[in-house]
C-alpha positions as a Markdown table, in Angstrom:
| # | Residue | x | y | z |
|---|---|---|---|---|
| 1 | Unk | 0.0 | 0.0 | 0.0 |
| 2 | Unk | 1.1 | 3.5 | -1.2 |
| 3 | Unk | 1.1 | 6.4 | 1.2 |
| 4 | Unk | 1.9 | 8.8 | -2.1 |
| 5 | Unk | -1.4 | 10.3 | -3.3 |
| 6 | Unk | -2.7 | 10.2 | -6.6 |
| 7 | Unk | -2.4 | 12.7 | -9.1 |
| 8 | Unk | -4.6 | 13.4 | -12.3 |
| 9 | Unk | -2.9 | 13.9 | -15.6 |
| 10 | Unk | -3.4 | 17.0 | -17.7 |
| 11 | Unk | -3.1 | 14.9 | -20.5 |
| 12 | Unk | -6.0 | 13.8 | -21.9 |
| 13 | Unk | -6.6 | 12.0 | -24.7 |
| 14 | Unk | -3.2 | 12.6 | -26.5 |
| 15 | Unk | -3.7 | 16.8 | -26.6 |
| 16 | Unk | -1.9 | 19.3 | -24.5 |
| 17 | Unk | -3.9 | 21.0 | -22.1 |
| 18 | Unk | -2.9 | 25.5 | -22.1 |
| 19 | Unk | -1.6 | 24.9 | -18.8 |
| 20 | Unk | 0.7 | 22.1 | -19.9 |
| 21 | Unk | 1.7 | 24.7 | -22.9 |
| 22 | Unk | 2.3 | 27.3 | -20.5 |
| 23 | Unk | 4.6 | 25.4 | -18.3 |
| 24 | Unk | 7.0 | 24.4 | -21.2 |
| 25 | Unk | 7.2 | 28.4 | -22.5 |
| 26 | Unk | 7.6 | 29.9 | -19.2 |
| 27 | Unk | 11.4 | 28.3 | -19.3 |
| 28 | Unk | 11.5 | 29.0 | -23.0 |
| 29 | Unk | 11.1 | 32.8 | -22.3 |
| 30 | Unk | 13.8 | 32.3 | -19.6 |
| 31 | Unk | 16.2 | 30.7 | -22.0 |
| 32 | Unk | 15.0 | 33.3 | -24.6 |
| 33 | Unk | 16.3 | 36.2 | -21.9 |
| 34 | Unk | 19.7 | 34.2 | -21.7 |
| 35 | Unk | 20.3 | 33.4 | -25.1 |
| 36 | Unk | 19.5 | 37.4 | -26.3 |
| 37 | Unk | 21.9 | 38.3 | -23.7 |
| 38 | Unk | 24.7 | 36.2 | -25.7 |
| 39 | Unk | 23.8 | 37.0 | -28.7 |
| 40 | Unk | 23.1 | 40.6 | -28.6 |
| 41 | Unk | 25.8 | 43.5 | -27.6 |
| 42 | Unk | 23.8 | 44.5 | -24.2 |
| 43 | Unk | 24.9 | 42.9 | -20.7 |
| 44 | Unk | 23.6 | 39.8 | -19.7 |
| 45 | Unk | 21.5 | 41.2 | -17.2 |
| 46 | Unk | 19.3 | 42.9 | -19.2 |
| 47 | Unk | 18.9 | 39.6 | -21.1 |
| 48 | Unk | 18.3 | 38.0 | -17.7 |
| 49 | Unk | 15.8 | 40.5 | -16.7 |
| 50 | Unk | 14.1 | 40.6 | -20.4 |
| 51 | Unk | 13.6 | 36.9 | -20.5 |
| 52 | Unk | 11.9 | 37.2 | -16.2 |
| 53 | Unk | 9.8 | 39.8 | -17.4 |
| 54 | Unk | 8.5 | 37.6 | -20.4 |
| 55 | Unk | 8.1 | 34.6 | -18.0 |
| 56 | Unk | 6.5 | 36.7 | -15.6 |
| 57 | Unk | 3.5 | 37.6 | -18.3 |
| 58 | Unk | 3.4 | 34.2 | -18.9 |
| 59 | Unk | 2.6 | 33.5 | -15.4 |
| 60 | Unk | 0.4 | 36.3 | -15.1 |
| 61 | Unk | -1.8 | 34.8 | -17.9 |
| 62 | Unk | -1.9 | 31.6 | -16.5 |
| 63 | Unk | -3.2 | 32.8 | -13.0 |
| 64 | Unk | -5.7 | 35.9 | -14.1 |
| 65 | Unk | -6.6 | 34.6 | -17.6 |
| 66 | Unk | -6.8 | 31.1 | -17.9 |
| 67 | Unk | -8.0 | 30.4 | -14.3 |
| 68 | Unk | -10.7 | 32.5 | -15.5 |
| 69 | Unk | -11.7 | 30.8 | -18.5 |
| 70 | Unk | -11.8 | 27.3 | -16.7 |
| 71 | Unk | -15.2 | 26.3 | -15.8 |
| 72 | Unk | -16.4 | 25.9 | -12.0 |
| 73 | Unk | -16.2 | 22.3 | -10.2 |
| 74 | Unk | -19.3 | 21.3 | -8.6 |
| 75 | Unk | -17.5 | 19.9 | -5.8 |
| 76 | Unk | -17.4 | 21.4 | -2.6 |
| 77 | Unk | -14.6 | 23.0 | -1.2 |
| 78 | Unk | -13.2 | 21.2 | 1.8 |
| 79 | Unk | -12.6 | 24.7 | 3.8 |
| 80 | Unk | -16.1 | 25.2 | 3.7 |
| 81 | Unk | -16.6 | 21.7 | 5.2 |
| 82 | Unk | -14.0 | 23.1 | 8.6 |
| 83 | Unk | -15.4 | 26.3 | 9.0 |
| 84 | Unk | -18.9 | 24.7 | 10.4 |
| 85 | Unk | -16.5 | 22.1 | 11.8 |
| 86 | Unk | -16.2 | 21.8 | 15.7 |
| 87 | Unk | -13.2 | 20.6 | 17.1 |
């Protein structure tokens, strides 16, 4: 018996989900930053910074856009089963 729980795949039915999208370009735009700051005559921390403020969108999107877009569960939310709890 397994004490590790289990966890659902975002991969359904052999397409990527957005979120699974997101999470491979957030380290893209990182990279991005790096490789700009190689290739390009500026220092390497503007680069740097470019390619955080890039991922930082991305990540921005993901919580306030997409989050949005998702459609509500109808399952209830275990902290309102503890607030009515007494202990």
């Amino acid at each position: 018996m397994t004490t590790q729980p289990r966890f659902r795949t975002a991969f359904r039915g052999g397409q990527l989900t957005e979120f699974d999208l997101l999470l491979a370009a957030i380290p893209l735009m990182l990279l991005a930053g790096i490789v700009s700051a190689y290739l390009l005559p500026v220092p390497s921390f503007v680069g740097i910074t470019l390619g955080a403020a890039l991922a930082g969108t991305l990540v921005g999107y993901g919580i306030y856009a997409i989050m949005r877009l998702q459609p509500p569960t109808n399952t209830k939310s275990t902290f309102d089963e503890r607030v009515n709890r007494l202990d």
